[in-house]
BASEZA-897483 format. One record per residue (C-alpha): residue number from 1; x, y, z. Coordinates in Angstrom, 3 decimals. Example, Ala and Ser with C-alpha at 12.3 -4.5 7.8 and 13.67 -1.06 7.14 Angstrom:
! residues 2
<atom nr="1" px="12.300" py="-4.500" pz="7.800"/>
<atom nr="2" px="13.670" py="-1.060" pz="7.140"/>
! end
This chain:
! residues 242
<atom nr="1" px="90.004" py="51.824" pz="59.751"/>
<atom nr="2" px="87.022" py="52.080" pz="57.386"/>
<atom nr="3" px="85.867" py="48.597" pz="59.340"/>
<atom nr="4" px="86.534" py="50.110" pz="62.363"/>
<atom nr="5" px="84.269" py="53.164" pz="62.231"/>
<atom nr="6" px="81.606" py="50.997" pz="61.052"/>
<atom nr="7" px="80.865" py="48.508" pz="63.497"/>
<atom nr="8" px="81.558" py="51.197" pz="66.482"/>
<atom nr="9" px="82.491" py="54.571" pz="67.315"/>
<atom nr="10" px="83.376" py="55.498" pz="70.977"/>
<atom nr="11" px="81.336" py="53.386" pz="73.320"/>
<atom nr="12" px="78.336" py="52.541" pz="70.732"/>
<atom nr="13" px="79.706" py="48.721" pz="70.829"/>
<atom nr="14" px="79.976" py="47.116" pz="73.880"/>
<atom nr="15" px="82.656" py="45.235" pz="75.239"/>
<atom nr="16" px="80.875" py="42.181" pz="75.046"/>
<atom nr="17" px="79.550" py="42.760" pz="71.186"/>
<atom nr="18" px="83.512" py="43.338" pz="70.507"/>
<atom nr="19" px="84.828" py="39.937" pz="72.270"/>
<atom nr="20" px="82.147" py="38.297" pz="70.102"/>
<atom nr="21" px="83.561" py="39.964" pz="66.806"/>
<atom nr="22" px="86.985" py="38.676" pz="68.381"/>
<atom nr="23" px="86.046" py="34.954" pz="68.482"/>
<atom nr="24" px="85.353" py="35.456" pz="65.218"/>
<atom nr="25" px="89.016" py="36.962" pz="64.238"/>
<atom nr="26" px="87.687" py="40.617" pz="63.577"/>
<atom nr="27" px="90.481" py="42.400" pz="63.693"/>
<atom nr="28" px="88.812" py="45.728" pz="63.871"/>
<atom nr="29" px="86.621" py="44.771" pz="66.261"/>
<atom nr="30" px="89.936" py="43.746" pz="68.353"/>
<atom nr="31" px="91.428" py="47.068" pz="67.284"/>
<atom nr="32" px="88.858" py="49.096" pz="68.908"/>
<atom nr="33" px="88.968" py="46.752" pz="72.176"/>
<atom nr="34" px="92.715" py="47.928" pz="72.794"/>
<atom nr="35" px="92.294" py="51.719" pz="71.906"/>
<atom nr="36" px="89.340" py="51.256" pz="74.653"/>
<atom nr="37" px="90.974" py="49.563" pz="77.356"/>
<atom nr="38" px="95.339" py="50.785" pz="76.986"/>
<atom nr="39" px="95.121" py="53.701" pz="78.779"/>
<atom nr="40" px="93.701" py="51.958" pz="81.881"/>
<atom nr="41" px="96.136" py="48.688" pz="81.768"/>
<atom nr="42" px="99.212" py="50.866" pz="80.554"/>
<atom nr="43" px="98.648" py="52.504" pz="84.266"/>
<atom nr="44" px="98.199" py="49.176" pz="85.401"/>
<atom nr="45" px="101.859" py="48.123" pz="84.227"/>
<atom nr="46" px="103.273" py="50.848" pz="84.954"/>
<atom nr="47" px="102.398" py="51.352" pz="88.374"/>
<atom nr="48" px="104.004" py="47.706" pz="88.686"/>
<atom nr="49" px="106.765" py="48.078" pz="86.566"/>
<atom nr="50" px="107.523" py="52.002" pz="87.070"/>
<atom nr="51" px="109.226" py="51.991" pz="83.883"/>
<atom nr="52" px="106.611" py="53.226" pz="80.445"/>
<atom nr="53" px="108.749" py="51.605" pz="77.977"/>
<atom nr="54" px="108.571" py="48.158" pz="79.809"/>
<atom nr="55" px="104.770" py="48.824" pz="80.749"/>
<atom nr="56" px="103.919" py="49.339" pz="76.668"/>
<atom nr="57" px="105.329" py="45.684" pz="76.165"/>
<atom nr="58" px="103.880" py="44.174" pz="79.129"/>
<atom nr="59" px="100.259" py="45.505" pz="77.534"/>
<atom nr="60" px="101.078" py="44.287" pz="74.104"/>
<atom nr="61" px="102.168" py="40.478" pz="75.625"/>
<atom nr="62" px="98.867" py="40.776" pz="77.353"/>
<atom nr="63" px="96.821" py="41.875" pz="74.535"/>
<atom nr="64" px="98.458" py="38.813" pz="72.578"/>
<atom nr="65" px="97.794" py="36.408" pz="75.952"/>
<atom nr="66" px="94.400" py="37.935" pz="76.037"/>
<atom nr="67" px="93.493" py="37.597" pz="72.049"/>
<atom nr="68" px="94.889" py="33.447" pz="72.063"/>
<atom nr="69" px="93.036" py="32.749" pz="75.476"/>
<atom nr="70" px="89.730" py="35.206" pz="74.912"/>
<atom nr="71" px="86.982" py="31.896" pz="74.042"/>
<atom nr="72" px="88.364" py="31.081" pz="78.325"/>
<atom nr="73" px="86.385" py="35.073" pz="79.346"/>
<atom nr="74" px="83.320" py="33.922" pz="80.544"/>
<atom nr="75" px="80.658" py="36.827" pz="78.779"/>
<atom nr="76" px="79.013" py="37.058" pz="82.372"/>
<atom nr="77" px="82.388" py="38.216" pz="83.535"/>
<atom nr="78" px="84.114" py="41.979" pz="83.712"/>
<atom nr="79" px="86.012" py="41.957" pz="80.809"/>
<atom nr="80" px="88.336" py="45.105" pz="81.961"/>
<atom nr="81" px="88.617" py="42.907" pz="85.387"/>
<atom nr="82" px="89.508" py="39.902" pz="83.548"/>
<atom nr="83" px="92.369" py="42.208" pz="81.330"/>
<atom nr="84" px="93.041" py="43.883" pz="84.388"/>
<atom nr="85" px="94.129" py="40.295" pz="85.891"/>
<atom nr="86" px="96.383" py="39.438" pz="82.995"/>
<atom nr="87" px="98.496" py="42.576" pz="82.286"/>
<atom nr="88" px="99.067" py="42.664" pz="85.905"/>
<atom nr="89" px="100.350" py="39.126" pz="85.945"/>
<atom nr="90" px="102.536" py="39.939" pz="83.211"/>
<atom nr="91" px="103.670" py="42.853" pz="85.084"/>
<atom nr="92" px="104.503" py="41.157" pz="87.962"/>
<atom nr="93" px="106.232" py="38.353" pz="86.169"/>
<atom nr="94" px="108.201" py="40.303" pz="84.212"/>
<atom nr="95" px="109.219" py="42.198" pz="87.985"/>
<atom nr="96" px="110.081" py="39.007" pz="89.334"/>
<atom nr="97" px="112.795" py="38.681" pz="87.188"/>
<atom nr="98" px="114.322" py="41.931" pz="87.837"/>
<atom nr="99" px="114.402" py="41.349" pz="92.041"/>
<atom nr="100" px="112.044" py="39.451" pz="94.288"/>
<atom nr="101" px="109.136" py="41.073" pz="95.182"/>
<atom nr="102" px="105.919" py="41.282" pz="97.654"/>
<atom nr="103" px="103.264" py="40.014" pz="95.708"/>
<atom nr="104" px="100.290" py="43.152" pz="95.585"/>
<atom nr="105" px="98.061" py="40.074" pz="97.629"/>
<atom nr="106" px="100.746" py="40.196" pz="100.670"/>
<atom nr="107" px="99.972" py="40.914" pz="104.140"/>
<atom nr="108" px="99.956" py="43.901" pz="105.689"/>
<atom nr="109" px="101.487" py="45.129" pz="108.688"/>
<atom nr="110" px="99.508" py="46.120" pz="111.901"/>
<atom nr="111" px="99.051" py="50.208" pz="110.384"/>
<atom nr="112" px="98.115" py="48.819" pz="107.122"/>
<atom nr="113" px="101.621" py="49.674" pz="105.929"/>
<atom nr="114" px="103.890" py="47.000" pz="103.804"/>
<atom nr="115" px="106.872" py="45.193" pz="105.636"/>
<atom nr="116" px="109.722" py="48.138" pz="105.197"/>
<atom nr="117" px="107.426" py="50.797" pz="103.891"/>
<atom nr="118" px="108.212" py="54.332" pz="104.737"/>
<atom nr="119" px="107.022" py="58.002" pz="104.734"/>
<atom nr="120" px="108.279" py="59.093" pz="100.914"/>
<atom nr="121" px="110.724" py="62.669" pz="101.006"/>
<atom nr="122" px="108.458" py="64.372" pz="99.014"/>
<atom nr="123" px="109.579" py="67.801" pz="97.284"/>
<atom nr="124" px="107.102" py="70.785" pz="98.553"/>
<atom nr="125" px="104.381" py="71.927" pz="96.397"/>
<atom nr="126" px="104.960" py="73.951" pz="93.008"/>
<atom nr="127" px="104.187" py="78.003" pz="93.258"/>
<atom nr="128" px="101.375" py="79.051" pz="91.325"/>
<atom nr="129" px="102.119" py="80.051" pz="87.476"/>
<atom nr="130" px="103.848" py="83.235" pz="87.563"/>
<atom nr="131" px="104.068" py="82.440" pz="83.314"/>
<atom nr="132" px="101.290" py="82.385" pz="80.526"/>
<atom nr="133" px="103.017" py="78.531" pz="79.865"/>
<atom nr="134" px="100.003" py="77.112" pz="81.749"/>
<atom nr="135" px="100.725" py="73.839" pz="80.013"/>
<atom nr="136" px="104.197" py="73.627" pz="80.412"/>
<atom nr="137" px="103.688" py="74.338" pz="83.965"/>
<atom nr="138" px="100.583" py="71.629" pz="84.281"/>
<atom nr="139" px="103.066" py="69.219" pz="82.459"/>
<atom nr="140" px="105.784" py="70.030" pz="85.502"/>
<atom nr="141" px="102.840" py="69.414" pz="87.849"/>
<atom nr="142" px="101.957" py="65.286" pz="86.560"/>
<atom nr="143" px="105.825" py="64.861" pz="85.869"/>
<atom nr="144" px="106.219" py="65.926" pz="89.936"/>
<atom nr="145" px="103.069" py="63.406" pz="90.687"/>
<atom nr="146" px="104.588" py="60.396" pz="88.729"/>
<atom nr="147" px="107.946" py="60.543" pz="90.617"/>
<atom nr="148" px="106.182" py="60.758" pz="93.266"/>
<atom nr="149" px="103.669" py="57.683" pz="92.837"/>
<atom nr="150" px="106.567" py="55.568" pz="91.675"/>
<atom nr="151" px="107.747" py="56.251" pz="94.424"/>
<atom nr="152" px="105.111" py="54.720" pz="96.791"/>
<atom nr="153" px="105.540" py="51.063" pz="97.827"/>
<atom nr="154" px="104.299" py="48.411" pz="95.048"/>
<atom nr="155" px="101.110" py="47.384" pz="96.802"/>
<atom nr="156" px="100.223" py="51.323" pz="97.750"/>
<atom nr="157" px="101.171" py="52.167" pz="94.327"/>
<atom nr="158" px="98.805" py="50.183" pz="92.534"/>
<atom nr="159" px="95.972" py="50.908" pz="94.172"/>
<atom nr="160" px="96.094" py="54.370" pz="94.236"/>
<atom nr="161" px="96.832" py="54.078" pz="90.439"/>
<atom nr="162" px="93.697" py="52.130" pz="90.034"/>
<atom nr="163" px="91.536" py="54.353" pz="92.407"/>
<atom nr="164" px="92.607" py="57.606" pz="92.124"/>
<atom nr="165" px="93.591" py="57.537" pz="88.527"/>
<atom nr="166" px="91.704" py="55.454" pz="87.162"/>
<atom nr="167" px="88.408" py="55.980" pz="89.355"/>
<atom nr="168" px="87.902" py="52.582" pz="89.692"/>
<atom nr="169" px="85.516" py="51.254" pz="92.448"/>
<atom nr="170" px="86.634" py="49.840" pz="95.914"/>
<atom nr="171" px="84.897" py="46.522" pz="94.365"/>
<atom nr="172" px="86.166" py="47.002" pz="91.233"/>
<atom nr="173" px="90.244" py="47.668" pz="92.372"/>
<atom nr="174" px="89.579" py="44.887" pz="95.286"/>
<atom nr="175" px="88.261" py="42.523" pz="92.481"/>
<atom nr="176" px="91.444" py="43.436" pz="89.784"/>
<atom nr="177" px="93.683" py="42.944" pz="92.297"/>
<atom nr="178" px="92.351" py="40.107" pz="93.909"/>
<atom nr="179" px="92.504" py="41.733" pz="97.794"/>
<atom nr="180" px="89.881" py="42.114" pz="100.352"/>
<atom nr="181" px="88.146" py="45.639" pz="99.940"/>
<atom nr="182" px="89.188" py="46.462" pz="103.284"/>
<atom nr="183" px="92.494" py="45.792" pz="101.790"/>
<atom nr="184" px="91.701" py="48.349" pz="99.720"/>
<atom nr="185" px="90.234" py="51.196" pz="101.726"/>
<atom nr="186" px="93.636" py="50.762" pz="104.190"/>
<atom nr="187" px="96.156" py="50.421" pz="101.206"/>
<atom nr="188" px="94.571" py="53.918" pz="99.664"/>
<atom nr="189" px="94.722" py="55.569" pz="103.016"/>
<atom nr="190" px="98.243" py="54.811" pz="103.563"/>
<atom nr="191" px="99.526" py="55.591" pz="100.184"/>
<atom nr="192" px="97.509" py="59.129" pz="100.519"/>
<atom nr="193" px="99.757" py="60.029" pz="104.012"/>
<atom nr="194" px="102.553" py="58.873" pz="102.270"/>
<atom nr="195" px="101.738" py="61.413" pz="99.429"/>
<atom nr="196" px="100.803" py="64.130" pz="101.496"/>
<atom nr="197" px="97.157" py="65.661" pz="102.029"/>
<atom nr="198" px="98.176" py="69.338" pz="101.345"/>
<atom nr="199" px="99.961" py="68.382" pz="97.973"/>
<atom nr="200" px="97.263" py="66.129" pz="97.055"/>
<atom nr="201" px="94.620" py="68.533" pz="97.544"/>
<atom nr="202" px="96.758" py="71.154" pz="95.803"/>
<atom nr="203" px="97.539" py="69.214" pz="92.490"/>
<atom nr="204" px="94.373" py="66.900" pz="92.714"/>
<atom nr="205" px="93.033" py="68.421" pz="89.449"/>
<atom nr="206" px="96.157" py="66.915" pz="87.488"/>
<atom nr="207" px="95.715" py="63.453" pz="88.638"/>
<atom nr="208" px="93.394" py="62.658" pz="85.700"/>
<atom nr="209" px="96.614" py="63.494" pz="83.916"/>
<atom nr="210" px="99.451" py="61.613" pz="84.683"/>
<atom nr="211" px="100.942" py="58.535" pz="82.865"/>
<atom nr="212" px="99.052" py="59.951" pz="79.760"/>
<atom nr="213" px="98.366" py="56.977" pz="77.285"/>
<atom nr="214" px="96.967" py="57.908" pz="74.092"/>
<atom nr="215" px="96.525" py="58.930" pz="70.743"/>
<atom nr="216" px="99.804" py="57.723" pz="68.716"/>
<atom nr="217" px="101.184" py="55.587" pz="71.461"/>
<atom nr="218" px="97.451" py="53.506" pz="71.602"/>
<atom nr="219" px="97.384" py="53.339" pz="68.464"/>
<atom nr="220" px="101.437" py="52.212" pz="68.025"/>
<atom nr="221" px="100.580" py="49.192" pz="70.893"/>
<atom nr="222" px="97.318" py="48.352" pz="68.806"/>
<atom nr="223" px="99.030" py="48.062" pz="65.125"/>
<atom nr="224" px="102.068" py="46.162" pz="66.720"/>
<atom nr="225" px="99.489" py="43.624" pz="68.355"/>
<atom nr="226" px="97.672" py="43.288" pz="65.138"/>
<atom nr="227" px="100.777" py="42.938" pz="63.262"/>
<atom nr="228" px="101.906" py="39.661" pz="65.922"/>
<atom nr="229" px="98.796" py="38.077" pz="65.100"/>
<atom nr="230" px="98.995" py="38.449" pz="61.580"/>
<atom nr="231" px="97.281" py="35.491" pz="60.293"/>
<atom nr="232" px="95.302" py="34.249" pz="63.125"/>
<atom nr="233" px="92.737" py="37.522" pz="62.390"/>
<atom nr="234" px="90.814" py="38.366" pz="59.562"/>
<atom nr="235" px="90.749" py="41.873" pz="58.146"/>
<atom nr="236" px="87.278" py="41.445" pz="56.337"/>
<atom nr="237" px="83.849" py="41.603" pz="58.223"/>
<atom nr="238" px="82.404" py="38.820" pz="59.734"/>
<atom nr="239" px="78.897" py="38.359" pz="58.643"/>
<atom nr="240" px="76.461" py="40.110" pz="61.571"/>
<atom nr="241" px="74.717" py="37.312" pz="63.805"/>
<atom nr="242" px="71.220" py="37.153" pz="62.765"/>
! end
């Protein structure tokens, strides 16, 4: 961890500094990488797989796909896009063999709405806190979200995640996902009527909440990564590049 803190606290190194450290079998510098990027591809799985312990293993086989295939990212490239792409493939493969599925490229129907989607039963909005447990009842609140998210259609789900959640871009989702950005902007508009406006502008403030993935369990995905490696990283510094 010493290693760690030295070549980079927060956002000090960039992504493409790190995947340069990686080549070289840093394994701090690949440490860091993951604790940057879980949270966002955790919600990535798990908007896929709507299941967290399945999502954590999806991440860690794409952290280990991503780690044996990383001198393939082109530095000129997103590198969270490029992530993005592969824990979502795992994802989806790892669906497939559970039931067949739409893939999150499939066409749309003439509303913008998935073959057999429909308008989600969705439980009315929480009172406000009659308690002092503002946490407890803020924890209620995302719990009440996630059910409902997982239960949006795949394609809907998965962009909101990525949009909503995550903030990303239309350009940014559209490229992760590999859709049109039109696909995009309809996908998100369909998956917020399914939600509801009035409970989405009610509970809004908790979105940057739900599916919650860090501390312990980033850390937990990061070590277990390192650990599968083992001997193809190297715990010592790699000299700086002149």
């Amino acid at each position: 961890m010493d290693q760690a803190r030295r070549i980079g606290q927060g956002a000090a190194v960039s992504d493409a500094d790190l995947t340069g450290r990686i080549r070289l079998g840093d394994a701090a510098a690949f440490r860091i990488l993951m604790q940057r990027h879980n949270q966002t591809l955790f919600r990535m799985a798990r908007s896929v797989l709507r299941d967290s312990t399945e999502a954590e293993d999806a991440v860690q086989d794409a952290w280990i796909l991503a780690f044996t295939h990383i001198h393939q990212f082109r530095d000129a490239s997103s590198l969270s896009t490029w992530l993005g792409r592969i824990v979502l493939n795992e994802a989806l493969r790892r669906l497939r063999q559970r039931r067949p599925m739409i893939g999150l490229d499939g066409e749309d129907g003439p509303d913008g709405a998935l073959p057999g989607a429909k308008v989600i039963p969705f439980p009315g909005a929480q009172p406000p806190p009659t308690t002092p447990e503002e946490d407890a009842a803020r924890a209620e609140t995302r719990r009440l979200l996630e059910r409902a998210i997982d239960a949006l259609p795949d394609a809907f789900r998965t962009v909101f995640m990525l949009r909503e959640i995550e903030q990303m871009s239309v350009e940014e989702t559209a490229a992760c996902l590999g859709i049109p950005p039109d696909t995009v902007k309809t996908r998100l508009h369909r998956a917020r009527g399914l939600l509801g406006q009035s409970l989405r502008r009610e509970l809004s403030p908790d979105l940057g909440g739900v599916f919650p993935f860090a501390g312990e369990r980033c850390a937990r995905i990061a070590e277990r990564v390192l650990v599968r490696l083992g001997h193809s990283l190297r715990r010592d510094p790699p000299p700086d590049p002149d």
